[in-house]
C-alpha positions in Angstrom: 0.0 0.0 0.0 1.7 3.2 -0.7 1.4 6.4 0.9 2.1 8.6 -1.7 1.4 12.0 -1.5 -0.3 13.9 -4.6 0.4 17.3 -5.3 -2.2 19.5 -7.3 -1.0 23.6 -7.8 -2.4 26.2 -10.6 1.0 28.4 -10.9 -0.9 30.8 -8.9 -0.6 30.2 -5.4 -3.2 27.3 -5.2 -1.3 24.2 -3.7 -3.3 21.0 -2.8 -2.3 17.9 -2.0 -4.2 14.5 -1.9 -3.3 10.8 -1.1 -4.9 7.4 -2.3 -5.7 6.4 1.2 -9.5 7.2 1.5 -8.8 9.2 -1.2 -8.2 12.1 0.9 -7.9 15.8 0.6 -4.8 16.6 3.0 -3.7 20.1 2.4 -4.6 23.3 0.6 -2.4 26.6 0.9 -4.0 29.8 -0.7 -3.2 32.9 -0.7 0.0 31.6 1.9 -2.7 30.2 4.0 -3.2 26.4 5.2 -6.8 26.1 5.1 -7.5 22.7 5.7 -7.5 20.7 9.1 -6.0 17.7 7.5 -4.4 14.7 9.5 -0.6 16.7 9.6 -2.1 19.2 11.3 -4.6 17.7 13.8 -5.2 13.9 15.4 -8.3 12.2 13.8 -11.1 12.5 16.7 -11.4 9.0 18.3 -15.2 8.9 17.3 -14.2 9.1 13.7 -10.8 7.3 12.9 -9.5 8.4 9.5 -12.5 10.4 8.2 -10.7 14.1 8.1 -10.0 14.9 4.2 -11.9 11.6 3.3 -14.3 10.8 0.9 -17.4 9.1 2.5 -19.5 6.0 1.5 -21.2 4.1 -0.4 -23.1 6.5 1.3 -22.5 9.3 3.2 -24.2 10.7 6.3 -26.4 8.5 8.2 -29.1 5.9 7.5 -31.7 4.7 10.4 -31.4 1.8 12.0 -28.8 0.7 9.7 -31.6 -0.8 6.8 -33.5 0.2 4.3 -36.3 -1.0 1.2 -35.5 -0.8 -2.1 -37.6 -2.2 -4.9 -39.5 -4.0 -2.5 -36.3 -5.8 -0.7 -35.2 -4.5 2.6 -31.4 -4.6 2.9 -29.8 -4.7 6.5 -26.4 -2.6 6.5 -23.7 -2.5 9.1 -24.2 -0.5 12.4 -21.4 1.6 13.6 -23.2 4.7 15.4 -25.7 2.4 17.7 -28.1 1.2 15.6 -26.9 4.2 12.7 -24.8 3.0 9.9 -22.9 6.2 9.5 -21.0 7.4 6.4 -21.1 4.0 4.7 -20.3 1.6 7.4 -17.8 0.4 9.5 -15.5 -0.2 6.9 -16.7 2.3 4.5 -14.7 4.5 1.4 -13.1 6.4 3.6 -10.8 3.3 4.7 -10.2 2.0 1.5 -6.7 2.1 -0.5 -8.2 4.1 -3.7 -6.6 3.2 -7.0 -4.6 6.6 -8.0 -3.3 8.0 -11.3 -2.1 11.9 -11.3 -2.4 13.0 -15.2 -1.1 16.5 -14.6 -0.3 19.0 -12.0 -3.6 20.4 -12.4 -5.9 17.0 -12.3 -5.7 13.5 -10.2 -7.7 10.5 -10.9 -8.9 7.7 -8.2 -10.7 4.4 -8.7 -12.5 1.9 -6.3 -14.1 -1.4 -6.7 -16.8 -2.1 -3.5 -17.7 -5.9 -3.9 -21.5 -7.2 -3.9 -22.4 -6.8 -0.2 -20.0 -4.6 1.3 -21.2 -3.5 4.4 -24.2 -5.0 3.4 -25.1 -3.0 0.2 -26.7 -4.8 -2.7 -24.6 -5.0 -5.9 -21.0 -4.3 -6.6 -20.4 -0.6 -7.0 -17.4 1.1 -8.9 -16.4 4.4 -8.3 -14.0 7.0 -10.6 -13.3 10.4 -8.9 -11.3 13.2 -9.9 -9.9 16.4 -8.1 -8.9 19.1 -10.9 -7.5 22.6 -10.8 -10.0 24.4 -12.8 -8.8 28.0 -13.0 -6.9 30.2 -10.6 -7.9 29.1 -7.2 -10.5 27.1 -8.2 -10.3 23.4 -7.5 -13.4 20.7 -8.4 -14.3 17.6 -7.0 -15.6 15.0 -9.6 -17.4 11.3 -9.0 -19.3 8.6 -11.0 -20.6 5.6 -9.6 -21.8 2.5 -11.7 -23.7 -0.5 -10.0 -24.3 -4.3 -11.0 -27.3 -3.9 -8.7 -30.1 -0.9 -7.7 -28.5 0.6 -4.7 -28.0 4.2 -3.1 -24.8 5.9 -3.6 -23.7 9.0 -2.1 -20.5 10.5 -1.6 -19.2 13.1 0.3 -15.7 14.5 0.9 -15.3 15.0 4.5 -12.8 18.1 4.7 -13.0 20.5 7.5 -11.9 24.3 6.5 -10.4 27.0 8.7 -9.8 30.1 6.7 -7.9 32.1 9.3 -5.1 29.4 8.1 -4.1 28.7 11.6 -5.5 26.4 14.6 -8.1 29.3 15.7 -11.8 28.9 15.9 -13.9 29.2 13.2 -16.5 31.2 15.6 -15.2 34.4 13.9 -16.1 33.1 10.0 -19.1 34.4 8.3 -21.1 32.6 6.0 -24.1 32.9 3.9 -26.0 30.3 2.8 -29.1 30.8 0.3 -31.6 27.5 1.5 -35.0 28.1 1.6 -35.8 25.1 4.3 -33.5 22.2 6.6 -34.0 18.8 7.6 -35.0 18.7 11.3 -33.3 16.1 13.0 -33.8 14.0 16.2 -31.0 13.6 19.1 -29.9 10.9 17.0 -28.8 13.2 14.6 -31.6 11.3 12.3 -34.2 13.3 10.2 -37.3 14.0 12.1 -39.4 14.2 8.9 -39.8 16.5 5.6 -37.6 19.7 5.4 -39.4 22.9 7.4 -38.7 26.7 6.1 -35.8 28.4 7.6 -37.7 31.7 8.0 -37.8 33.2 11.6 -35.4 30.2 12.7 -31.9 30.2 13.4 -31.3 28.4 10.6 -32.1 31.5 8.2 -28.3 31.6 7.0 -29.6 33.6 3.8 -27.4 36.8 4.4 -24.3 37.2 6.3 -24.5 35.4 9.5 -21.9 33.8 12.2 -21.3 30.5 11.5 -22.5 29.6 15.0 -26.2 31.0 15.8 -27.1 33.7 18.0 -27.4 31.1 21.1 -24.1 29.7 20.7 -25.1 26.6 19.5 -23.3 25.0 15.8 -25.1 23.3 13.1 -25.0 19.5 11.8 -27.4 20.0 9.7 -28.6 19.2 6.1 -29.9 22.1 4.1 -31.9 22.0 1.3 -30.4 23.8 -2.2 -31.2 24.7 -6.0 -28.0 22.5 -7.5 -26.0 25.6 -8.7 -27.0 27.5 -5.4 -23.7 29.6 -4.1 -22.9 29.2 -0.4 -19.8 31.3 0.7 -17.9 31.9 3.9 -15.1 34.1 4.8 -12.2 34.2 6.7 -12.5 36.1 10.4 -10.2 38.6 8.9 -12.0 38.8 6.0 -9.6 38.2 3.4 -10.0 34.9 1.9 -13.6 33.7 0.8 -14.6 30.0 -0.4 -17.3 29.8 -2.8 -18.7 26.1 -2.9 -21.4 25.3 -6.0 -22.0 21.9 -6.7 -24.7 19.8 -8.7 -26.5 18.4 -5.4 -29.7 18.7 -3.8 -28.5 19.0 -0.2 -25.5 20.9 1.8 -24.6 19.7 5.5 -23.2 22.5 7.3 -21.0 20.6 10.5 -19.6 23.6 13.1 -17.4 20.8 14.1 -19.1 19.1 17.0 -17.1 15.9 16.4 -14.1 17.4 16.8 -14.6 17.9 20.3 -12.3 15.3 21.5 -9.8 16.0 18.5 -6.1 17.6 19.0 -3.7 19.1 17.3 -0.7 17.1 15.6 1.5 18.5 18.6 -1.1 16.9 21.2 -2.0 20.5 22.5 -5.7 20.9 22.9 -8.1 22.5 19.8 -10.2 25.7 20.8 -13.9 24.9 20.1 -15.2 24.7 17.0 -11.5 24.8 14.9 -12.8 23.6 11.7 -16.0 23.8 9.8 -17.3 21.6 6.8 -19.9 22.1 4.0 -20.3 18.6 2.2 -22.7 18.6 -0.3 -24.4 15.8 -0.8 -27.8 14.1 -0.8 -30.2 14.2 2.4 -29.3 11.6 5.2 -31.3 8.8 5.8 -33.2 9.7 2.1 -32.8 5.7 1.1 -35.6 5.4 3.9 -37.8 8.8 2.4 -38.5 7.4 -1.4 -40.2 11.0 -1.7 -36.8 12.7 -1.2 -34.2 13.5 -3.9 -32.8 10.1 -4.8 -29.5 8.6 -5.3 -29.5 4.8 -7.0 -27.6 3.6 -9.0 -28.7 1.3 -11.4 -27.4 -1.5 -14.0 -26.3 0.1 -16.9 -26.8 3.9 -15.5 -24.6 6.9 -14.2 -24.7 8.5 -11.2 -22.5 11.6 -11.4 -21.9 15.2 -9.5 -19.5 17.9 -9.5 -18.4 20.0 -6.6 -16.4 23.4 -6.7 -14.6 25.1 -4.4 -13.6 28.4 -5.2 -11.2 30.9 -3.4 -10.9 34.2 -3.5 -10.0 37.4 -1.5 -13.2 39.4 -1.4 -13.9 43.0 -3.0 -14.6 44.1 0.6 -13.6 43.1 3.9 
């Protein structure tokens, strides 16, 4: 198994860097800032063992009680949150060796093969991914799934950002995020039912707002978007913005409540909140809500989505 470290850059002060081991996003310097909390910077939470950077699945976020129904058969997965089978399992992408192929310094393909039955999925899934430098300071994330069976794939790269580029709390970012309604969700961290308007709530994040809400509390939450939808967030300083656009119905906004027990790479405690992801992807448990945005996969079909992260420093602080 190699450890190889691949190195993305657009001449312009955009450096990423990637390895085949859950195909994970480990770095990204911009504008002379390390913006990622990637595993050289800070120990994996013990909750979550080898999920920072990673790409989630077969698919990510949570499904009830570890089962679902499709086409009239139920399929019983593994449980590794209680009775939760969370981001694909147990032993799920983000474990995996990926196969890797770097084609330039602006583009890097990976490849996986998940076997009938893994982690109790029907059908034997393969995967082709791509991270490519698009333009200056723009990098995308690519993936297709195929399926020798009907089954529910959904991907998600689980990168935490900090744009201050240091070890700080992200309680000083910004972000605005243009969704019209969010999935309510139980104590289980489980949708509760059909998405409810954000209007009035603390979950209106439709202009400029902290990224934790007025009472202090953070979000793990899925949002509901128009694929295309722009969410943005900027720095605490103000001078570095990411724009993320992607071709999915749903956004999770995570304030970094599981990295509560996390540290940094020297072993000194992190400050609250030091990281913040926005995965887009489809809603959690939605294999169990056949009305909800859909994601099977089926013989002889395509499943593919694009996300893009853009960064930029803002015309105004």
């Amino acid at each position: 198994m190699s450890d190889e470290v691949f190195t993305l850059h657009d001449g312009e002060g955009l450096r990423a860097q990637f390895s085949a081991q859950g195909a994970r996003w480990l770095s990204c310097r911009v504008l002379g800032r390390e913006v990622l909390l990637g595993p050289g910077r800070v120990q994996d939470p013990p909750r979550e063992p080898g999920m920072l950077g990673a790409i989630c699945g077969r698919f990510a976020g949570r499904i009830g009680e570890a089962r679902f129904t499709l086409d009239g058969r139920e399929h019983r997965l593994l449980a590794n949150e209680g009775s939760t089978c969370l981001n694909g399992g147990p032993d799920g992408f983000h474990r995996r060796h990926w196969a890797a192929r770097q084609l330039s310094d602006r583009e890097l393909r990976l490849s996986l093969h998940s076997p009938e039955g893994d982690q109790g999925f029907p059908g034997a899934v393969d995967i082709e991914l791509a991270y490519r430098i698009d333009a200056p300071g723009e990098l995308s994330l690519h993936w297709v799934a195929r399926s020798s069976e009907a089954c529910p794939v959904n991907l998600v790269s689980r990168t935490f950002f900090n744009l201050n580029g240091n070890l700080s709390s992200v309680v000083d970012h910004r972000i605005r995020l243009p969704a019209e309604k969010v999935l309510p969700v139980n104590d289980r961290w489980l949708p509760l039912g059909d998405p409810l308007p954000v209007q009035g709530t603390r979950y209106d994040l439709r202009d400029w707002r902290p990224v934790l809400a007025r009472d202090g509390q953070g979000y793990e939450h899925c949002f509901v978007l128009a694929p295309g939808a722009s969410v943005e967030v900027d720095s605490g300083d103000r001078q570095l913005r990411l724009q993320i656009r992607s071709t999915l119905p749903g956004l999770v906004l995570d304030t970094g409540r599981s990295l509560h027990r996390a540290r940094a790479a020297d072993g000194h405690t992190l400050p609250p909140s030091p990281g913040l992801a926005l995965q887009a992807q489809y809603w959690p448990d939605g294999p169990n809500h056949e009305e909800w945005p859909q994601c099977v996969v089926r013989p002889g079909q395509l499943l593919a989505h694009r996300v893009r992260y853009k960064f930029f420093r803002p015309a105004m602080p």
